[in-house]
C-alpha positions as CSV (number, residue, x, y, z in Angstrom):
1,X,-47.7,18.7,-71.1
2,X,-50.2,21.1,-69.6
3,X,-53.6,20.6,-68.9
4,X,-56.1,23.4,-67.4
5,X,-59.7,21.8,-65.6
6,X,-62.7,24.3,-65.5
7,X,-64.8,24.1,-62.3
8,X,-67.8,25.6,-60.9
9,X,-68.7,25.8,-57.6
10,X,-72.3,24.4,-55.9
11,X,-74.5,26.0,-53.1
12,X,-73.6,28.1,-50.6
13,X,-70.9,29.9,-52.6
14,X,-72.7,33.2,-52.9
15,X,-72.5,36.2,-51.2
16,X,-74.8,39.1,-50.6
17,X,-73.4,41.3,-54.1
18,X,-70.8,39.1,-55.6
19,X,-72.6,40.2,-59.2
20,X,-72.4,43.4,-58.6
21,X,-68.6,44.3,-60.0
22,X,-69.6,42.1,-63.1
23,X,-72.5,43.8,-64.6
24,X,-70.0,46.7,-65.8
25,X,-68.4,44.3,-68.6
26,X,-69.8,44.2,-71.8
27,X,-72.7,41.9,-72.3
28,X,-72.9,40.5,-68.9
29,X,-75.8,42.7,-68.1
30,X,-78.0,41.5,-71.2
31,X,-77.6,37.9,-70.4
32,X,-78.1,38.0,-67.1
33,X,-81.3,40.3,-68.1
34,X,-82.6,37.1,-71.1
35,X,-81.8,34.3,-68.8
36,X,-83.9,36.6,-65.5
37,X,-87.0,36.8,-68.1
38,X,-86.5,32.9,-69.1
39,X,-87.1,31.6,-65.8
40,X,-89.2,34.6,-64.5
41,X,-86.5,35.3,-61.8
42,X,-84.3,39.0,-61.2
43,X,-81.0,37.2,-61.3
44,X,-79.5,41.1,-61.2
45,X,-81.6,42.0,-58.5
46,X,-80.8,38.6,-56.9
47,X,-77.3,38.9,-57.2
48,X,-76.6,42.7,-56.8
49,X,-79.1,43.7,-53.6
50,X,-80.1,40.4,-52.0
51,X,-79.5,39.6,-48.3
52,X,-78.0,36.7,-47.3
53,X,-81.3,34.9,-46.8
54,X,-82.6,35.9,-49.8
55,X,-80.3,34.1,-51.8
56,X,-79.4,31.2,-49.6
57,X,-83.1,30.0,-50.9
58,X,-82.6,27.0,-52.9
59,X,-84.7,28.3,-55.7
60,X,-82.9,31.6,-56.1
61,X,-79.5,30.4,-55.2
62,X,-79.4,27.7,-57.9
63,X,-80.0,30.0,-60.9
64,X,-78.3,32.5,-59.6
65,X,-74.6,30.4,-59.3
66,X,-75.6,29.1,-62.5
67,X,-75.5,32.8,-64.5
68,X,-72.6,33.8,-62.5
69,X,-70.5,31.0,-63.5
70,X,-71.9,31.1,-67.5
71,X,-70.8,34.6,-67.4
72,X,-67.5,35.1,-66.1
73,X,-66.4,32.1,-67.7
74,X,-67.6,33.6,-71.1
75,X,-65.2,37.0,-70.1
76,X,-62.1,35.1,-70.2
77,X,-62.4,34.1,-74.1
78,X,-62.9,36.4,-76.7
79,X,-64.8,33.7,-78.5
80,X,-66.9,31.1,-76.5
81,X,-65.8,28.4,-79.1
82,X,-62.4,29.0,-77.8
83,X,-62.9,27.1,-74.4
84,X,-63.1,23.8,-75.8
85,X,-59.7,24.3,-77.5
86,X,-58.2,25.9,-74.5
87,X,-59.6,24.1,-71.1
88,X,-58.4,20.3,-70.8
89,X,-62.0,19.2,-68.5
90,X,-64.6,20.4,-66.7
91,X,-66.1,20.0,-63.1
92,X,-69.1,21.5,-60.8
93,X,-69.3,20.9,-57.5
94,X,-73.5,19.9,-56.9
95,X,-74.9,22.5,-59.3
96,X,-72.0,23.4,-60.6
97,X,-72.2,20.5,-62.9
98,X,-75.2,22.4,-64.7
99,X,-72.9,25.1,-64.9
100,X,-70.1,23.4,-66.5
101,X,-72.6,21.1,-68.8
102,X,-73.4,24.1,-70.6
103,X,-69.6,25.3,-71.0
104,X,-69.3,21.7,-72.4
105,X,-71.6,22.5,-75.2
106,X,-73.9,19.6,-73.8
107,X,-77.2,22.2,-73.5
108,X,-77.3,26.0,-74.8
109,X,-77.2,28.5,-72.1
110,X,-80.7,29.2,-71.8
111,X,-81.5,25.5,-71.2
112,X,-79.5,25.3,-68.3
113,X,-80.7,27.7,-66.9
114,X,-84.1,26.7,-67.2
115,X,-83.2,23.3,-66.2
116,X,-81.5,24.8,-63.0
117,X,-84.5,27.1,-62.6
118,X,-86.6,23.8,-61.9
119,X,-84.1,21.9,-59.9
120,X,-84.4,24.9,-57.5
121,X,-87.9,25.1,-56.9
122,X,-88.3,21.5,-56.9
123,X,-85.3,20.7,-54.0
124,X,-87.1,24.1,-52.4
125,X,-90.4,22.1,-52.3
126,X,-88.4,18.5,-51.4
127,X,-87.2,20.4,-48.1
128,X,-90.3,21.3,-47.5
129,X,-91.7,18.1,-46.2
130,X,-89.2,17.6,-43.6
131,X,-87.0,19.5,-41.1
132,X,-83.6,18.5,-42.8
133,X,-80.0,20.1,-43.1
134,X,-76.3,19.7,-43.8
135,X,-73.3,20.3,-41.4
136,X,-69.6,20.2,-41.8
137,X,-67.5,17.9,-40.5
138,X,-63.7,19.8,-39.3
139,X,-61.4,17.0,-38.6
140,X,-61.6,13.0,-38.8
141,X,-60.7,10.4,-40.8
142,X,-63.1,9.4,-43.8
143,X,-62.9,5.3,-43.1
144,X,-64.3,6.2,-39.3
145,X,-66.4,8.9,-40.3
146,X,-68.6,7.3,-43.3
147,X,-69.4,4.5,-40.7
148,X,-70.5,6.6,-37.9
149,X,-72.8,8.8,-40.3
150,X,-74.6,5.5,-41.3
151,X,-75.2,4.1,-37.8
152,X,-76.6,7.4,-36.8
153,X,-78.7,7.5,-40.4
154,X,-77.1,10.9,-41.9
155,X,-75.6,10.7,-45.5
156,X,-72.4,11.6,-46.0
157,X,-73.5,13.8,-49.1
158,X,-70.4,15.6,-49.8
159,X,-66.9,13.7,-49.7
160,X,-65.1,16.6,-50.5
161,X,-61.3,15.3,-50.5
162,X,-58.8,16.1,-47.7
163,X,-60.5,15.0,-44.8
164,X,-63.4,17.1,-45.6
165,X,-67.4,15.5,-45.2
166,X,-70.6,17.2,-45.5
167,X,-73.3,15.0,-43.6
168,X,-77.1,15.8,-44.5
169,X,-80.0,14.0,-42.9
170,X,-83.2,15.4,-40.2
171,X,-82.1,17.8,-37.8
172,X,-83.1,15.4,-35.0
173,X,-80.1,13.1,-36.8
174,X,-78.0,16.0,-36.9
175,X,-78.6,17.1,-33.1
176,X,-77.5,13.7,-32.1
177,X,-73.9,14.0,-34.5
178,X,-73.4,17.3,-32.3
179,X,-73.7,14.7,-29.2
180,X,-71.9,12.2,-30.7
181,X,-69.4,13.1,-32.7
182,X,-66.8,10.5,-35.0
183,X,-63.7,9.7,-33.0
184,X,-61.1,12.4,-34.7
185,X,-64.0,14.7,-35.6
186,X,-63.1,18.3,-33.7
187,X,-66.2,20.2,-34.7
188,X,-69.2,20.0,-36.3
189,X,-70.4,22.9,-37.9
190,X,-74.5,23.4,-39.2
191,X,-74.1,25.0,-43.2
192,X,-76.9,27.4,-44.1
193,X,-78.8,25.5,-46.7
194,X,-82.1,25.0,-46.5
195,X,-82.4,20.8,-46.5
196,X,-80.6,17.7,-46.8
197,X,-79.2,18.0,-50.3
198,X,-77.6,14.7,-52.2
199,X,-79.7,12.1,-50.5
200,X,-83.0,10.6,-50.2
201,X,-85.0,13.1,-48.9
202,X,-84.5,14.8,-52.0
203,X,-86.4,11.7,-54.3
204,X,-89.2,14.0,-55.3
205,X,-87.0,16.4,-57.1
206,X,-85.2,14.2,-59.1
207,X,-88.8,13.2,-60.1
208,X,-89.3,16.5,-60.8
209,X,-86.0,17.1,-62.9
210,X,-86.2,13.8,-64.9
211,X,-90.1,15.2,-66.4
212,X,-88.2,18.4,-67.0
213,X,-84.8,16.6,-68.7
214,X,-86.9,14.4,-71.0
215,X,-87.4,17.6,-73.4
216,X,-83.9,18.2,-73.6
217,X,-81.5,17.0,-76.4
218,X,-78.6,17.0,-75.1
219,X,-75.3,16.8,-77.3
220,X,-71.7,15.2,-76.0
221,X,-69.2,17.0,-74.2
222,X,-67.1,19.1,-76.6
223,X,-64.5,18.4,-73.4
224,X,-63.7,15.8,-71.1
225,X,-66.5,16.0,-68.5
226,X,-65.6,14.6,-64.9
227,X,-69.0,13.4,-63.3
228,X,-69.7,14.5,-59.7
229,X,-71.1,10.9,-59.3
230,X,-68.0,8.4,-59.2
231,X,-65.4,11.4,-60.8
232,X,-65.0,9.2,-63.9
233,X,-65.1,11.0,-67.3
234,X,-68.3,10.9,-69.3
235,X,-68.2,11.5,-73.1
236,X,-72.3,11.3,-73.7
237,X,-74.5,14.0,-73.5
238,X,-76.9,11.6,-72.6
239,X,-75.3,10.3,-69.8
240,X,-74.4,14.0,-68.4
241,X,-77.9,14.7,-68.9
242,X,-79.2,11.5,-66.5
243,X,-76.3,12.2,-63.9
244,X,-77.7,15.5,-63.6
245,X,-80.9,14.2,-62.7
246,X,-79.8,11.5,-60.2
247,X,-77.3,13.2,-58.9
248,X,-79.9,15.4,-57.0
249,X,-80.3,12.6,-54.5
250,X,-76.6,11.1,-54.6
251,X,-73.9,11.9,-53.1
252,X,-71.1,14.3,-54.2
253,X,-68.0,12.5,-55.1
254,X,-65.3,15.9,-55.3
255,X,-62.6,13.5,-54.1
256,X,-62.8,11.3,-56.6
257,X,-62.9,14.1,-59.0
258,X,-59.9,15.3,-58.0
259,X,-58.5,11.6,-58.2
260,X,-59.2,11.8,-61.9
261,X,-57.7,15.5,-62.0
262,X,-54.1,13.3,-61.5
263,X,-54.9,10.5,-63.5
264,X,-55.5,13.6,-66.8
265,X,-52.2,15.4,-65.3
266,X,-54.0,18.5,-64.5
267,X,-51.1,21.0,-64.5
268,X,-53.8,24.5,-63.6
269,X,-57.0,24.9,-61.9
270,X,-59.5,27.8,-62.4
271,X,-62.7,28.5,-60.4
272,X,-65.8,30.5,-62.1
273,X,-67.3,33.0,-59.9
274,X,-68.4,33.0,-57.0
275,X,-64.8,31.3,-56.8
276,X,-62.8,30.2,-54.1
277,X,-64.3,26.6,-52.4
278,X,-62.9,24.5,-54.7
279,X,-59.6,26.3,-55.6
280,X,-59.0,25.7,-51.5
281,X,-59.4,21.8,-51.5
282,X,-57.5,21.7,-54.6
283,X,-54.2,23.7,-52.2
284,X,-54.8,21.0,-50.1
285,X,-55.7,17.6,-52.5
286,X,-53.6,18.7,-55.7
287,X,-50.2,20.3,-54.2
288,X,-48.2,21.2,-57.5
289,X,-51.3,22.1,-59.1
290,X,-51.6,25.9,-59.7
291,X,-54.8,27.4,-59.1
292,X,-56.9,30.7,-59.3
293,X,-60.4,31.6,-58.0
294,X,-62.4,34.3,-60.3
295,X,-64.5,36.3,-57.2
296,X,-64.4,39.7,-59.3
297,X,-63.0,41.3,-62.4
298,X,-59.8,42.1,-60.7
299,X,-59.3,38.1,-61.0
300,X,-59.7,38.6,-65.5
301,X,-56.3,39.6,-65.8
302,X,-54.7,36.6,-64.1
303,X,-57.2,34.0,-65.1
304,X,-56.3,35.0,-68.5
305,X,-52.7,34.4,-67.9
306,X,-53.0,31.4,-66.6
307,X,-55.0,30.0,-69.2
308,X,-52.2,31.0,-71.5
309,X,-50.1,29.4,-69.7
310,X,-51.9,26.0,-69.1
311,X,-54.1,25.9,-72.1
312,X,-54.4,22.3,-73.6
313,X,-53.1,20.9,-76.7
């Protein structure tokens, strides 16, 4: 039995340009052109001449990984409706969920990128308020980790699988990690984002979001969706819609997605542009598991294959 998961990757993915090979394949440009005057925001302009700063704002980065993902997902079937046939689950990492909602069939395109469009500006304005961030922890062991984060009151926002943590609280809590690191813990390293992401300094937002979520109708999954929240599988469009939402200010689970990637005997993994973050915890948490990473249209060829391959029953 095979069985291919979709994922999508969350902030921090982009590069300075990574849209620019992509706008040469037939209707990428006039999405990417509908969606930019949806949410009064020049996603091409974003993603073909931005500087890194530019786009590491939460408000433009957010839409922008959203549209990149929609799109080259959409290149690698010659009919959208043939995803849910082909791909056995879907998964985004942090905003990546948005992302793969929409592949899902849980919102139209548009919507989610409106949706995302909002969730931007209002994390933007939740950073705001206080000096917050998000570093990296290389090394350690989760069960000493988790602990240590808590005494020194950082989240441990991302649990990424394979050792891997992501702690996110004030920059005063961060400072004082850097001076006291978790026994195991070799370095710390500061991510450039712009706040504490996935914890409770970003309450106002889901505020925000949930106003913003209440006009939606959202419809189930057309495919098994694995929640960031606890990695279980959530079959109601309803429920997707109110992770979303919360899931602004809780952590992200990616181990325990992963987890359920075993438990549905996921045989293929394939990342949607800007690919390549989740396809390397996967090398490390999923050995057996083959995987690609779409960064340009040099990846089509291959991604194609392996869907062909992997494609579920």
């Amino acid at each position: 039995m095979r069985v291919l998961v979709l994922v999508a990757p969350g902030q921090g993915a982009q590069t300075p340009g990574f849209l620019t090979p992509w706008l040469d394949l037939p209707g990428v440009r006039g999405a990417l052109e509908a969606w930019s005057d949806a949410v009064e925001l020049d996603l091409i302009r974003y993603g073909t001449e931005g500087d890194a700063d530019e786009i590491r704002d939460t408000a433009v980065a957010q839409p922008l990984l959203v549209a990149a993902g929609l799109t080259s997902a959409y290149t690698l079937f010659d009919d959208p409706a043939e995803l849910p046939r082909k791909v056995g689950a879907v998964a985004g990492h942090s905003v990546g969920e948005l992302t793969v909602a929409a592949l899902a069939g849980v919102f139209p395109d548009e919507e989610a990128v409106r949706l995302v469009r909002v969730r931007g500006l209002a994390m933007a304005e939740a950073t705001a308020a206080t000096a917050t961030g998000m570093s990296a922890l290389l090394g350690g062991d989760p069960e000493v980790t988790i602990p240590h984060l808590e005494k020194l009151g950082l989240t441990p926002a991302n649990v990424n699988g394979s050792g891997q943590i992501v702690a996110a609280g004030t920059l005063a809590e961060l400072a004082a990690l850097e001076a006291d690191k978790p026994e195991g813990v070799r370095r710390v390293v500061a991510l450039k984002v712009a706040g504490a992401f996935h914890t409770h300094h970003m309450a106002p937002a889901v505020d925000t979001l949930a106003r913003a979520a209440a006009e939606l109708s959202p419809a189930d999954p057309a495919v098994t969706y694995v929640s960031n929240k606890d990695g279980q599988a959530v079959t109601a469009g309803s429920e997707v819609l109110a992770r979303l939402v919360g899931q602004v200010a809780n952590p992200v689970r990616w181990d325990l997605c992963m987890e359920t990637f075993k438990e549905l005997g996921v045989t293929a993994l394939l990342e949607v542009c800007p690919g390549g973050t989740l396809t390397g915890l996967a090398k490390r948490a999923l050995p057996g598991v083959k995987t690609l990473a779409l960064k340009t249209p040099d990846d089509l060829d291959a991604a194609r294959e392996l869907i062909a391959e992997h494609a579920s029953a």
